[in-house]
TILUMTOR-840860 format. One line per 2 residues: number of its first residue (from 1); their letters; for each residue x, z, y of N, C-alpha, C. Coordinates in steps of 0.2 Angstrom, whole numbers, plus 5000, padded with zeros to 4 digits. Each point is the difference from the previous one (the first is absolute). Example, Ala and Ser with C-alpha at 12.3 -4.5 7.8 and 13.67 -1.06 7.14 Angstrom:
<atoms>
1 = as = 5066:5039:4972:4996:5000:5006:5004:5000:5006  4998:4996:5005:5004:5001:5006:4996:5003:5005 $
</atoms>
This chain:
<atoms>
1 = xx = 5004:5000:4994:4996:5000:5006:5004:5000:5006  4997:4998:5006:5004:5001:5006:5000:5006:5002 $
3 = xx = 5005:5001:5004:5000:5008:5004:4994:5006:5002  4995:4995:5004:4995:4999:5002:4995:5003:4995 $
5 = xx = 5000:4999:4993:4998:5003:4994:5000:5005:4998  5008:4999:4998:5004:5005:4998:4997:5009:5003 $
7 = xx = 5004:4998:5008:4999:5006:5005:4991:5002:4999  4997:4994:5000:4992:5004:4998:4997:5003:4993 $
9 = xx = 5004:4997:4996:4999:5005:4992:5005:5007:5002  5006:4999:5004:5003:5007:4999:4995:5007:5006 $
11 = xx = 4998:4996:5002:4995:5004:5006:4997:5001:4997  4993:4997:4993:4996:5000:4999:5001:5009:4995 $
13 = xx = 5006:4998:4998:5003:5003:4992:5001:5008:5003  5003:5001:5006:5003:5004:5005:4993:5005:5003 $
15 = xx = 4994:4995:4999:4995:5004:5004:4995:5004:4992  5002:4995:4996:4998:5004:4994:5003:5006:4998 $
17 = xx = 5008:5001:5000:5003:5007:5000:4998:5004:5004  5000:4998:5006:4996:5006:5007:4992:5001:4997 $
19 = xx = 4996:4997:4999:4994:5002:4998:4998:5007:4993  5005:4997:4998:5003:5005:4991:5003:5007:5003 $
21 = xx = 5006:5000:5003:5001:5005:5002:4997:5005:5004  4995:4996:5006:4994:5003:5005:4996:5004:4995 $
23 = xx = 4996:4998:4995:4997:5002:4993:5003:5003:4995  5007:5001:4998:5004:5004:4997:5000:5009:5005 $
25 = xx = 5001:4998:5007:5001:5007:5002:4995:5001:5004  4995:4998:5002:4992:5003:5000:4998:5003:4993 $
27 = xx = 5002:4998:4993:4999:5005:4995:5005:5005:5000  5006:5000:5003:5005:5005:4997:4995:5004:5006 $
29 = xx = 4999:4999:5007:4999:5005:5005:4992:5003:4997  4996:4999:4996:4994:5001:4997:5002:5005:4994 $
31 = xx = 5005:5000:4999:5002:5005:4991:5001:5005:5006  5006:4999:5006:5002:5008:5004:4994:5000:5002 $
33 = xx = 4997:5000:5003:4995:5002:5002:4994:5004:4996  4999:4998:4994:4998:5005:4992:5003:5004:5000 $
35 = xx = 5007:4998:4998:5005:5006:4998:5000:5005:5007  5000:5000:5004:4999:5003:5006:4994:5004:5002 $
37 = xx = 4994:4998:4999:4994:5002:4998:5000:5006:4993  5003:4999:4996:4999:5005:4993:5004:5006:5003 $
39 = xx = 5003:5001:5004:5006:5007:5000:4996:5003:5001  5000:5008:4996:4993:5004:5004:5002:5005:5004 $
41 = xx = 5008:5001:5001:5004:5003:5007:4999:4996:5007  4994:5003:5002:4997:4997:5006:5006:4998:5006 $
43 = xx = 5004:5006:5000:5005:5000:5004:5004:4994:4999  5004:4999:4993:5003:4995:5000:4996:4991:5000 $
45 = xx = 4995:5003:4999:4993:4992:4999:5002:4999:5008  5000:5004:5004:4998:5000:5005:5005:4995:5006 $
47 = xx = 5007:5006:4998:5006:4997:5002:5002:4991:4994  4999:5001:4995:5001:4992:4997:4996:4996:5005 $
49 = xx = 4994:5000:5001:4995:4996:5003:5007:4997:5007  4997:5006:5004:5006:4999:5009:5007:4994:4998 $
51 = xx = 5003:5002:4993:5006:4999:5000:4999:4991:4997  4998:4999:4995:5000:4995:4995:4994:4995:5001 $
53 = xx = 4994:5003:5004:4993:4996:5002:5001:4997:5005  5002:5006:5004:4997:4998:5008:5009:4997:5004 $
55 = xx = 5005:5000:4995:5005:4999:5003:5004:5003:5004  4999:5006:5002:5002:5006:5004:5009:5002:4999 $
57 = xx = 5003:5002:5005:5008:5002:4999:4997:5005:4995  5005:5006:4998:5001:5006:4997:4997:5005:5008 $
59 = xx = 5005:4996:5005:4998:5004:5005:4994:5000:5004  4996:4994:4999:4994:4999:5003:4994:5004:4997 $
61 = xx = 5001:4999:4993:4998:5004:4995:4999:5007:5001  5007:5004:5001:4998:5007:5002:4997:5003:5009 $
63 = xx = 5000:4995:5002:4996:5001:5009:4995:5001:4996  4997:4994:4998:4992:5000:4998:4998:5006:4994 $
65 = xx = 5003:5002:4996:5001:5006:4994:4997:5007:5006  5005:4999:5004:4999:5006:5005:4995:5002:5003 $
67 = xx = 4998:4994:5003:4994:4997:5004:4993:5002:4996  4999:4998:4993:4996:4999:4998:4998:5008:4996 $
69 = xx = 5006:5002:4998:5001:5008:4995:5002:5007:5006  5004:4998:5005:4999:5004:5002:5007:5004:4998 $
71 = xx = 5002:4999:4995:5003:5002:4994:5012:4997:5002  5003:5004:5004:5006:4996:5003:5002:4996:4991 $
73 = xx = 5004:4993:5003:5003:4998:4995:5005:4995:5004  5005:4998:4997:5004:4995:5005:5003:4993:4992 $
75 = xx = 5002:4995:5001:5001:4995:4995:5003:5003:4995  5005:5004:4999:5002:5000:4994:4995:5006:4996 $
77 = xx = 4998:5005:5004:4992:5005:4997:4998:4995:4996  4995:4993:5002:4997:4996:4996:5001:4997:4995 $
79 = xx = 5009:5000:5003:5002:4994:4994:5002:5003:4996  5001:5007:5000:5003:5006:4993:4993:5000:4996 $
81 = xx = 4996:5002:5005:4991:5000:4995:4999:4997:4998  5003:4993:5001:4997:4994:4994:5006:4997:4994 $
83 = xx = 5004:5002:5002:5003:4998:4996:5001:5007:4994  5000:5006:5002:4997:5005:4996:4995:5000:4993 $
85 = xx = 4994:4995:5003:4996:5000:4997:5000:4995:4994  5003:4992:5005:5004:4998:4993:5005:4999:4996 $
87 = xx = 5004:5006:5000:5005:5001:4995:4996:5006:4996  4995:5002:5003:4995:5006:4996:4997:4995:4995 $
89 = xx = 4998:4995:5000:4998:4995:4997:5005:4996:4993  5007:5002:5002:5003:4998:4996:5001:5004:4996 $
91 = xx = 5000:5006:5002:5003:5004:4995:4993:5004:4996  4994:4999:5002:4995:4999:4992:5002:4998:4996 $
</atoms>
């Protein structure tokens, strides 16, 4: 084929990985979001949601922790709480 072809089937082929991938990580983002959902440490459901949903720093995460609980915490407070609970998870 001419160039002209060519570069339109690699476009064509290029737009079909981008669609698979788009559709691969809308299901991965669908399982955190389950898995996220089942934790029944509201505390840490709460802080995963901030950090892994909503896309929040650690430290954005802990203004709003604060804000919201009342309760001081600062980024590594939350990032030891979660990370605590899944290593607790490991060692079941």
């Amino acid at each position: 084929g001419n160039p002209v072809e060519r570069m339109a089937l690699a476009r064509a082929t290029l737009h079909e990985k981008l669609v698979q991938l788009k559709a691969d990580l809308k299901q991965k983002e669908l399982e955190i979001m389950s898995y996220i959902e089942s934790i029944e440490q509201e505390d840490v459901k709460f802080i995963m949601e901030m950090r892994y949903i909503d896309g929040k720093s650690w430290h954005d995460a802990a203004v709003e922790w604060v804000q919201r609980t009342g309760k001081y915490a600062d980024r590594t407070t939350l990032s030891k709480k979660v990370k605590k609970y899944l290593l607790s998870l490991i060692m079941e």
